[in-house]
N, C-alpha and C positions, 0 to 999 in steps of 0.2 A: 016231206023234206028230205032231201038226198045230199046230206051232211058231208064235207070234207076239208081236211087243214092241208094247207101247205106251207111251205116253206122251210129253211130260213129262204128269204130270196128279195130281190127289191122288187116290191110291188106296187102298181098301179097309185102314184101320189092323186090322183083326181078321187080314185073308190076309195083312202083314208082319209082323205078331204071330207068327202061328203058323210060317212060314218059320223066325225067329229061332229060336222055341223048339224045333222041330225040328235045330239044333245047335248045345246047350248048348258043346258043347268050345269055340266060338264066342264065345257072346253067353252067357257065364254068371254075367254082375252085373248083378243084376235090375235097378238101379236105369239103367246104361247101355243093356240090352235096352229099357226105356219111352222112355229119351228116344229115340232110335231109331227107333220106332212112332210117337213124339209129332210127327218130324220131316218123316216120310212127309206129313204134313197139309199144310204149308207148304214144302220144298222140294221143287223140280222131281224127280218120281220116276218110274220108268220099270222097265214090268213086265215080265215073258217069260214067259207062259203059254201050257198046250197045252189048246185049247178057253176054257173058264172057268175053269180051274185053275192059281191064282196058284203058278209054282215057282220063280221067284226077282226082286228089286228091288235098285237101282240109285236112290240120292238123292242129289243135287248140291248142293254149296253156293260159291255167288259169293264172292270174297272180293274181286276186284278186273276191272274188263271182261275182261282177257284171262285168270286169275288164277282156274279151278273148284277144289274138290277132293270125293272122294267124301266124301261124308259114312256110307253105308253099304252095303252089296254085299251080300247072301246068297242063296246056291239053296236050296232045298230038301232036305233029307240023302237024299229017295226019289231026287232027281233030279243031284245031285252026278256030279262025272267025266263029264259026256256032254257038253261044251262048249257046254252054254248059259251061262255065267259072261261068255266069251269073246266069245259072238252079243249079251250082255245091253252089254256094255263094248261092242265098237264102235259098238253103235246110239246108245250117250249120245254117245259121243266123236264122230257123224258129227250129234248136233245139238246139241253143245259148239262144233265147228269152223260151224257156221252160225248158233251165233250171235255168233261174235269170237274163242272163245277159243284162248290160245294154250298155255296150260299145264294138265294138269291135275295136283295132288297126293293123296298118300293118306297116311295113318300110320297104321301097326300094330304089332303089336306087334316089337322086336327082336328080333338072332339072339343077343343075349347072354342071351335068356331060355332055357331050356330045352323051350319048349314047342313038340311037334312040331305040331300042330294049325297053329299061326304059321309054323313050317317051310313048310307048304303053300300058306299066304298069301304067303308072301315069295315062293316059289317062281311063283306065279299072277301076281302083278304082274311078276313079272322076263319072264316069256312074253311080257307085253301093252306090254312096253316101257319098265315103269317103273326108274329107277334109285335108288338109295338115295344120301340126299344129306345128310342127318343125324341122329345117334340124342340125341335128350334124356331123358336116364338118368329124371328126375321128373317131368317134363311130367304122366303118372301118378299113377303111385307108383313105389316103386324098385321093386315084383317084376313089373311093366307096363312097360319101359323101351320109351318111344316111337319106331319109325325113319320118318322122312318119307322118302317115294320120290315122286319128280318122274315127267311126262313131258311130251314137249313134243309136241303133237298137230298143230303146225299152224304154221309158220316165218312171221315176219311180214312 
């Protein structure tokens, strides 16, 4: 496998299309899998492919100069468990931290939900440093209860 990330850059909306829909456990409201793809177009996104083959994206969204959050993260179901999630996340965060920031957050789904799928999400960001900092039960809907996990990438 001959690894490499690009971006920030607008990339290819059909290769994050098809990443997402590769795992539905994931991204399985269609109408949140588009805006998604829609988003790849205008926020800074960031690819990790081996060769030409998009297997997984990484899209940012500014909310304040020091202040990102992900907007979206997915590998590929072929290419999952091999720590390009990991290689995809520090490369945004080493050009998060050059351009100011100091925080980045993410929301997913809670562990008040039952779904293990989100088990492994929560599980993923707690690896890469992220902490859980609060759940808004409807932010959603109530059977999507929201948890926001912080990290702080870069001391001021």
């Amino acid at each position: 496998m001959t690894l490499r990330t690009d971006g920030p850059a607008n990339h290819s909306q059909a290769e994050c299309e098809e990443i997402l829909r590769s795992i539905p456990d994931w991204f399985g409201i269609e109408e949140a899998l588009l805006e998604y793809v829609a988003n790849t177009k205008t926020l800074p996104t960031f690819v990790i492919r081996d060769g030409v083959q998009a297997l997984g994206f990484v899209s940012l969204r500014q909310h304040f100069a020091q202040a990102w959050e992900i907007d979206c993260i997915a590998i590929h179901a072929t290419a999952r468990n091999k720590g390009l999630g990991t290689m995809l996340l520090l490369y945004a965060e080493q050009w998060l931290i050059a351009q100011g920031a100091q925080f980045l957050q993410v929301k997913t789904i809670a562990a008040t939900s039952p779904n293990p799928h989100y088990a492994q999400t929560r599980a993923f960001y707690e690896r890469m440093g992220f902490t859980a900092i609060e759940v808004f039960p409807e932010l959603w809907d109530p059977q999507n209860p929201c948890l926001q996990m912080l990290k702080a990438i870069r001391c001021a």
